[in-house]
N, C-alpha and C positions, 0 to 999 in steps of 0.2 A: 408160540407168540402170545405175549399178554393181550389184553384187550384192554383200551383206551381210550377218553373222549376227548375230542378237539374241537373246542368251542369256536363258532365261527358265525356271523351272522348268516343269513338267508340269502343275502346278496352278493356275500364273498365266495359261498358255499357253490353258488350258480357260476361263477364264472373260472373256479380254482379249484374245486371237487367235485367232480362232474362224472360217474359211471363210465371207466374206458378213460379215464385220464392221472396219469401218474403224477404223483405230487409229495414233498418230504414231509413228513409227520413227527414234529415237535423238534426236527434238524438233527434225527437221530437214524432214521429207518426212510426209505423209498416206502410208497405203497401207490396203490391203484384205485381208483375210487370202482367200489362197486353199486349198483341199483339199490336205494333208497327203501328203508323198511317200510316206508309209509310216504305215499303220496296222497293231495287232494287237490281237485280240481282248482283252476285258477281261475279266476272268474272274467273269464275272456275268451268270446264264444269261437270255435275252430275256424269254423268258417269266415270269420272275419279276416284271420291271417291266413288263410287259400290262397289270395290272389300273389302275396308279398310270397311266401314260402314256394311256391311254384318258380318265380321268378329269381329266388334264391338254389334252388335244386336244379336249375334247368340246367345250365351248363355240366355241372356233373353228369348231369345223367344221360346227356347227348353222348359226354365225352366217353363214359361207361358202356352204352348201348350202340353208338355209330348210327344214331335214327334221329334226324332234327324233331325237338318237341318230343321225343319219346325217351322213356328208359323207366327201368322198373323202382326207382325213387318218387317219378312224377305219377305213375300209379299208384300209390300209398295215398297221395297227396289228393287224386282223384275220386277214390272210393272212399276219404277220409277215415283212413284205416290211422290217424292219431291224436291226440288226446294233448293239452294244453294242462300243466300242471304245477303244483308246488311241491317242491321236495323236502321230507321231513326225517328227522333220524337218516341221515347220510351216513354211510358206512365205508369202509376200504378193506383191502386186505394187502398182506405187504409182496412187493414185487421190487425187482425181481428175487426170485429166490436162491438167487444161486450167489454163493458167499466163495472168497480167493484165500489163500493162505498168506501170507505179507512175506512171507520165506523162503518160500518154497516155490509158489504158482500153485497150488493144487487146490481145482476148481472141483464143488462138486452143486449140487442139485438138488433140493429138498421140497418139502409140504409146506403150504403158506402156511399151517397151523403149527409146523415144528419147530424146535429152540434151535438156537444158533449152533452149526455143527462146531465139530473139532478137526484139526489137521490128525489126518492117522499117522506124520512123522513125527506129532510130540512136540508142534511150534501154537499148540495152545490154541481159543476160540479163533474161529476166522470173521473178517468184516463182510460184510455183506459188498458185490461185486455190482454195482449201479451202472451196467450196461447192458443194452438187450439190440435183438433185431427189429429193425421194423419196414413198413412199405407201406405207399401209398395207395394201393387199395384196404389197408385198415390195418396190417397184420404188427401184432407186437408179442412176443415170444421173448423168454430167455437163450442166452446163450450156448451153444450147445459143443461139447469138444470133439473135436473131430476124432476117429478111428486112426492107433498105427499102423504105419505102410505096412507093417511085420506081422500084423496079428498078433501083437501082444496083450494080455490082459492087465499090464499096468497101466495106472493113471496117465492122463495127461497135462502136460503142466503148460501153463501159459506163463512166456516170458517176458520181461519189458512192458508187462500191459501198465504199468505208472504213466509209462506215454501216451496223451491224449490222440495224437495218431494212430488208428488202426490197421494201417497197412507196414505198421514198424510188430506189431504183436507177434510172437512168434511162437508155434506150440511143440513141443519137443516130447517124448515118449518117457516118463517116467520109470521106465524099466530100462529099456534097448536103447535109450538114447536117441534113436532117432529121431529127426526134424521131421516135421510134418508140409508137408506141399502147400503152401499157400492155397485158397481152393477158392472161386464164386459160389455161393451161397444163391440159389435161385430162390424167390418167394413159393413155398408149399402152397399158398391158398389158389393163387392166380398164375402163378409159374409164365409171369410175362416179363419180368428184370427182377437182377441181383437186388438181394436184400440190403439195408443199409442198417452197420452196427455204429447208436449213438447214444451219450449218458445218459440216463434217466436221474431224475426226470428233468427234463427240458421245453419248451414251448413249442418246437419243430414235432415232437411224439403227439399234440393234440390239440390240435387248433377249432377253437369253438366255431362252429357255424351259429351266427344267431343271426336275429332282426330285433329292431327298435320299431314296437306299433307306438302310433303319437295317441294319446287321449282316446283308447279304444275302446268302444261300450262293453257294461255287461255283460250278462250271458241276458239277463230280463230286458233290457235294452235294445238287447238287438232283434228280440222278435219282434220288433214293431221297425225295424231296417228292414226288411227282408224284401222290399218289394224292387222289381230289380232296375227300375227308372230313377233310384238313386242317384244313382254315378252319372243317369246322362242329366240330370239335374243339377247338380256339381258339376258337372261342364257348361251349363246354361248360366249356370252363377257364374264361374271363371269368365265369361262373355256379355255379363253384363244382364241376359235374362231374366234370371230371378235373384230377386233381393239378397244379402249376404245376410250371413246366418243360419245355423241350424233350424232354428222354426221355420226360416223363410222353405228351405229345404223338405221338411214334414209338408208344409203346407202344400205345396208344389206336387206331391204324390201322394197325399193322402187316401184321393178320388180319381173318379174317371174320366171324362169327357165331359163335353160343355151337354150335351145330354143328360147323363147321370146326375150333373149338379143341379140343372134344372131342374129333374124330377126330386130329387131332394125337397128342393125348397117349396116344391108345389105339395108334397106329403107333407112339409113340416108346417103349412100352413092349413090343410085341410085339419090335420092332426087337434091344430090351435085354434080351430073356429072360427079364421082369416078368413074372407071375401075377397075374388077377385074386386069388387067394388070398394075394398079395405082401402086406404092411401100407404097402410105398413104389408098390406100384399104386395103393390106395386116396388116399395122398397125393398125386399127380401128379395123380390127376382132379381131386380138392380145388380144388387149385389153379387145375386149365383149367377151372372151373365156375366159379370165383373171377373167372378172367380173362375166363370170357363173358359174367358179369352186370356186372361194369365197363363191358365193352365199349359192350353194349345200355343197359345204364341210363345214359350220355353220349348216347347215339343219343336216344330216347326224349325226355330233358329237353331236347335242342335240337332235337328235332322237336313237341313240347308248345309252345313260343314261336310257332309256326303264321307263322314272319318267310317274305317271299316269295321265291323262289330266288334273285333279284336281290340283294337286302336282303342276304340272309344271305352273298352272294359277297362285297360289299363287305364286311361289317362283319367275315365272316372274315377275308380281305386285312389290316384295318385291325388286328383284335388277333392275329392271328398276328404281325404287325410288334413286335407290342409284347412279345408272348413271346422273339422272335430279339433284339430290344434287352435285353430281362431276362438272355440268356443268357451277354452280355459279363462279364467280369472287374466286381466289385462289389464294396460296402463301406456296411453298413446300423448302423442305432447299435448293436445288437449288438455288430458288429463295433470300434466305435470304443470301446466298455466295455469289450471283452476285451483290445485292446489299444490303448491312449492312447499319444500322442505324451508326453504327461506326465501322470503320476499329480495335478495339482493341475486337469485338464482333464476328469477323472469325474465330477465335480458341474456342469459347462457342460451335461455330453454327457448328462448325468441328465436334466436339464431338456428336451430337444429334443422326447419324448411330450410333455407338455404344451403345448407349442408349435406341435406337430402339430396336438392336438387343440382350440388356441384355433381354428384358423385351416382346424378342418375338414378334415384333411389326415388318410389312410388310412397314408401315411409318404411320406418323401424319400429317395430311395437316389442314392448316387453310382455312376456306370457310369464305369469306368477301359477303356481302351484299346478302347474301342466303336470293331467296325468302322464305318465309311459308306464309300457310294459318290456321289458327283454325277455326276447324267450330265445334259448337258446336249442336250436333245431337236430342237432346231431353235430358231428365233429369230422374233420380230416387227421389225416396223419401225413409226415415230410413237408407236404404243401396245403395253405390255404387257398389254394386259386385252382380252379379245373382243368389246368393246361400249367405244370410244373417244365419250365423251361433247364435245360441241362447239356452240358459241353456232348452224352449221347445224344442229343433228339432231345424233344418235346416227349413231356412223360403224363399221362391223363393221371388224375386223382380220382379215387372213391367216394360220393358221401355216405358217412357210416349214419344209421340212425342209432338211438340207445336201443338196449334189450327190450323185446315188447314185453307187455305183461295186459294181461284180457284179449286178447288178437288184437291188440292197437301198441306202435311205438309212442314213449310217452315224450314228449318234448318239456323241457325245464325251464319254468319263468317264473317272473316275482312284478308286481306291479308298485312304483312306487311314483313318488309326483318330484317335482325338477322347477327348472325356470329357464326360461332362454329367450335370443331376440329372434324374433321373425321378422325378415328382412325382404322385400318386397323390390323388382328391379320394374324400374319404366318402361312397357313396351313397346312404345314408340320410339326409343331411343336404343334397342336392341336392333330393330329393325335399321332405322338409320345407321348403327354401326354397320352392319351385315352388307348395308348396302354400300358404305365410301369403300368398304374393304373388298367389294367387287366379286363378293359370296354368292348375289343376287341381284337382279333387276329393283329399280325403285317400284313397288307394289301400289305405294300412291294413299298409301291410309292415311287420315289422319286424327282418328279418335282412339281411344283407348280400345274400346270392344271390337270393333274390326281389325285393331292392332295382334289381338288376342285368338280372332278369327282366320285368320291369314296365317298367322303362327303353328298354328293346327292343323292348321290341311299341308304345308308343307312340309312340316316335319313327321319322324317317326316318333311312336313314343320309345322311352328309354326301360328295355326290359332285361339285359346284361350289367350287371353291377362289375363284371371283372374286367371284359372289353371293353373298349372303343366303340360307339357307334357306326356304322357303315357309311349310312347317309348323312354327307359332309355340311350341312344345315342343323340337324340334330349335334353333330359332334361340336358343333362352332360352342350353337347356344349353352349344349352342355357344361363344356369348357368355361366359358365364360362364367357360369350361375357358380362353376364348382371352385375356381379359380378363386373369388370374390367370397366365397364360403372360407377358404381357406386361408385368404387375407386379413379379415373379421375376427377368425379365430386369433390368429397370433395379434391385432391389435388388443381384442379384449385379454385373453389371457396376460399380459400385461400391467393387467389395472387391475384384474376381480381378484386377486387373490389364490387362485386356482391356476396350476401348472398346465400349459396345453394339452397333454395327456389326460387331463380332468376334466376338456371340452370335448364335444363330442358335435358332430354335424346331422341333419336332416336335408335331404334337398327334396323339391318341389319343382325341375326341370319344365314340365308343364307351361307354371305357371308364374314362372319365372322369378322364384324365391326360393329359401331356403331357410333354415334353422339352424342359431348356433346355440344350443344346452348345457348344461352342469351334466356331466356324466362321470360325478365322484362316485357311483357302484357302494354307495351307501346309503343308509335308510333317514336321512335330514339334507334341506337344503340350507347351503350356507348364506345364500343372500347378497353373493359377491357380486355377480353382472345387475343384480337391480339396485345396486350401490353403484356400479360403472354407468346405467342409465339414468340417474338420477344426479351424478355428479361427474362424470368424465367421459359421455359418450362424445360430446364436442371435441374432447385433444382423440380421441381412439379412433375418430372418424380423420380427423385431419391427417392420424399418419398412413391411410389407406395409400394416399400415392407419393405421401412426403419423399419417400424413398425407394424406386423400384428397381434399385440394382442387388445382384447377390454376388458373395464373395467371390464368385465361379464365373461370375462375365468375365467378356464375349463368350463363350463357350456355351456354357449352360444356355442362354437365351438363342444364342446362335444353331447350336449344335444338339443339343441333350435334350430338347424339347421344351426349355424355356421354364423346367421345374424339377428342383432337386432336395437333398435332405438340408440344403441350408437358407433356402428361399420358400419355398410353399408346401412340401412333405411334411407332414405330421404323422404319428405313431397309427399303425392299423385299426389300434380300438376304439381312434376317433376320428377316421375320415371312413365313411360310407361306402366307398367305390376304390379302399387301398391306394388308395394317391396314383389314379390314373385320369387321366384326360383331365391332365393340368395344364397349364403355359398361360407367364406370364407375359409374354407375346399378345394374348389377347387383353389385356386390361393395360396395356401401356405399349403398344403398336413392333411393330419387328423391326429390328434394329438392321440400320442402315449396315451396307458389308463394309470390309476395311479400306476400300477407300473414300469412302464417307456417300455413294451411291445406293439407289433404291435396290434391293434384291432384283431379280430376273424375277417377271412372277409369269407361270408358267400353268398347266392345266392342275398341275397336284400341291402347287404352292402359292399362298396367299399370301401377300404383304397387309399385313393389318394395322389395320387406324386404331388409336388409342380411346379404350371405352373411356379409361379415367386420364385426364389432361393432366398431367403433375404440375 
């Protein structure tokens, strides 16, 4: 086999040529991509993607192990046995190697390094035969000919393989003629279900597991996060406690106790020659008494919420994410009031509170040059979900990590910057729907931060990206944030310029918002939705509820769950959670039955009130 380079960027290379993922090379030969001559670290510290990669590996590895919270992926993940990297000098080799005769059938089996065989009846070079086995616990193997019933030492030929069908294929004995017995192929590695023979390469042979961190620190950066009252500080923020903003966040855990600051300021004034009899003595305490009733009164309100250490670790994770995306370069209507593109564009940008608050909206901020990182964590094979549903049974999935190298698996990412809206939903008006639709008792809040407060202790956090929630308050809300994400996406995609497949979503379930980004998987942004916020978020907003039927009513809303490929499904590489716990039931209430009566609403079925009024 020659040796060849195929130019590709870093970003197309991550999600297209990936170690353990088949792919065709310059539309002439299959190959496989193998481990990278050269990696170097990505500047984005492990530990920071622990808490997201746990909750991406969990379900595998349950499904793998039969142990809730255990299996031997989420140990990797534990002992931080891996490594966050950049892939350089990307290499393949070709697969599979087994080449057909176009004439004959005669299949034979060669070295990834040798030239293309010949038929030994003299019908010339043979093509390379682009099918292999594989299975969902990882395994991808060439095709292999089965032995004649006779014990013969001729060849065997494969018939009819033209047919994309392989249960039409048929192997016949090159010598004796005989047909060969159909046979199941058991997987050799895990020998728990038949193998499944499919063409290479294809998307079903290797499905990237990754994640999207938003704006994630350094690796310098983050030694000065480490302290682990972050998150519940980031929850004290989501509730009003301490200030928005990153500094406000530093500040807030910098130090210790109303104690420790005291004594600070008492050192820092001894230090400086200060007198209690000073009047800038008396001001310095002032203020360290300032900063220790700050401090503890954060502590205090997010120790009041009584969330379980568990709970509170996610949902920290999840709205500190949302603070580090706030902290990108931004542009809020303010902003657009103070300075217009054109003065005859002040009465558009007038109008967008209002339109905020048709549709229930806290606000919409545009996020300019937001970093992200993809790091793509290992892959599947047949299925990307941990529970591959099938006319036998329910079939578990593998997660395979890449080949280690230094005792650590390497995980492949690239850090590039984006733009998207951050979309923000009213809490109190969650709450109010929650409660006409008879989810809940009326709780009786009525400000924003005990709206947020109450929200939290009720619900679970959200730590299955492939399920459904259990607890049917988590799933509502869910539903709803994700439903209104997916809304979003197909109004904006629309107007920026960028196919929906080029959008990509973030949710913030928590905190009751969400992220719609450019995720064109290239290294420029286009600039298209900060052109849609700047001159067309007014008509993209308005057709939110212009229109909530899909071509599929009654059925679809009725029956199918109120979400399909022609109403709110989008492609898997841009919706976060594979287009589950959608229904559009919740954003525009359940449709009366056919003779124009309210449903029966009964312990496991809710009649829902419309979040958005058309």
């Amino acid at each position: 086999m020659t040796y060849e380079t195929l130019n590709r960027t870093a970003t197309q290379a991550l999600w297209n040529h990936m170690p353990g993922q088949p792919y065709n090379w310059d539309n002439q030969v299959s190959v496989i991509g193998e481990p990278p001559r050269h990696a170097s670290p990505l500047d984005v510290p492990e530990a920071w993607l622990a808490p997201q990669l746990k909750r991406l590996i969990r379900p595998f590895a349950q499904q793998h192990s039969g142990i809730p919270n255990a299996g031997p992926e989420l140990d990797i993940i534990e002992r931080g046995q891996y490594s966050i990297v950049e892939a350089h000098d990307l290499q393949a080799s070709r697969f599979p190697n087994t080449f057909i005769c176009r004439e004959c059938g005669h299949l034979s089996t060669v070295k990834p390094t040798s030239q293309t065989p010949t038929c030994p009846s003299g019908h010339g070079l043979k093509p390379q035969f682009q099918f292999a086995e594989a299975h969902n616990c990882g395994l991808l193997r060439e095709i292999r000919a089965p032995k004649c019933a006779n014990n013969c030492s001729g060849p065997m030929l494969l018939r009819n393989w033209r047919v994309l069908d392989t249960r039409q294929w048929v192997w016949r004995c090159g010598k004796c003629g005989t047909r060969a017995e159909r046979r199941v192929v058991y997987c050799p590695d895990c020998k728990t279900s038949p193998t499944s023979v499919l063409r290479v390469p294809q998307t079903s042979l290797h499905y990237p597991q990754s994640l999207t961190v938003i704006n994630p620190p350094t690796r310098s950066e983050y030694t000065g996060m480490k302290d682990d009252a972050i998150g519940a500080a980031a929850v004290g923020q989501l509730i009003g406690a301490v200030a928005p903003g990153l500094d406000a966040l530093r500040a807030a855990t910098s130090g210790g106790g109303s104690d420790d600051k005291l004594a600070q300021a008492k050192a820092t004034c001894e230090a400086l020659g200060i007198h209690p009899d000073d009047p800038l003595y008396e001001s310095m305490m002032d203020k360290a008494r300032q900063a220790s009733a700050s401090v503890g009164g954060w502590q205090k309100e997010v120790e009041a919420l009584a969330l379980p250490p568990e709970a509170l670790e996610v949902i920290g994770d999840e709205v500190f994410s949302l603070t580090r995306a706030t902290a990108a370069p931004s542009l809020d209507v303010d902003g657009l009031l103070r300075n217009p593109p054109s003065a005859d564009l002040i009465p558009t940008y007038g109008e967008y509170p209002a339109l905020f608050d048709r549709y229930k909206l806290a606000d919409v901020t545009l996020l300019r040059e937001l970093p992200i990182a993809n790091v793509v964590a290992g892959y599947t094979r047949i299925s990307a979900h941990a529970v591959q549903q099938t006319r036998a049974g329910d079939k578990g999935t593998w997660f395979k990590f890449f080949p280690a190298s230094n005792s650590k698996y390497p995980m492949y990412g690239k850090r590039t910057e984006t733009e998207g809206l951050l979309v923000r939903v009213k809490p109190l008006e969650v709450i109010r729907w929650l409660v006409d639709s008879g989810v809940v008792p009326d709780p009786e809040v009525t400000d924003e931060s005990n709206a947020y407060k109450w929200l939290l202790r009720v619900r679970e956090p959200v730590v299955d990206m492939f399920n459904a929630p259990e607890q049917r308050i988590t799933r509502s809300v869910l539903g709803l944030v994700h439903s209104m994400s997916h809304r979003f996406m197909k109004a904006i995609a629309a107007r920026c310029g960028l196919n929906i497949d080029s959008l990509a979503e973030y949710l913030f379930p928590s905190a009751l918002a969400f992220l719609v980004y450019a995720n064109t998987r290239s290294d420029f942004t286009l600039g298209g939705i900060e052109h849609v916020y700047r001159y067309d978020l007014a008509d993209a907003l308005s057709e939110l509820a212009a229109d909530p039927r899909c071509v599929f009513d009654p059925p679809c809303r009725r029956s199918f769950g109120g979400a399909c490929a022609a109403c709110l499904h989008t492609s898997e590489i841009s919706c976060e959670r594979f287009n589950t716990v959608l229904d559009r039931n919740l954003l525009f209430g359940t449709l009366p039955t056919a003779d124009g009566t309210d449903p029966d609403q009964t312990s496991d079925e809710i009649t829902w009130q419309a979040f958005w009024a058309p």
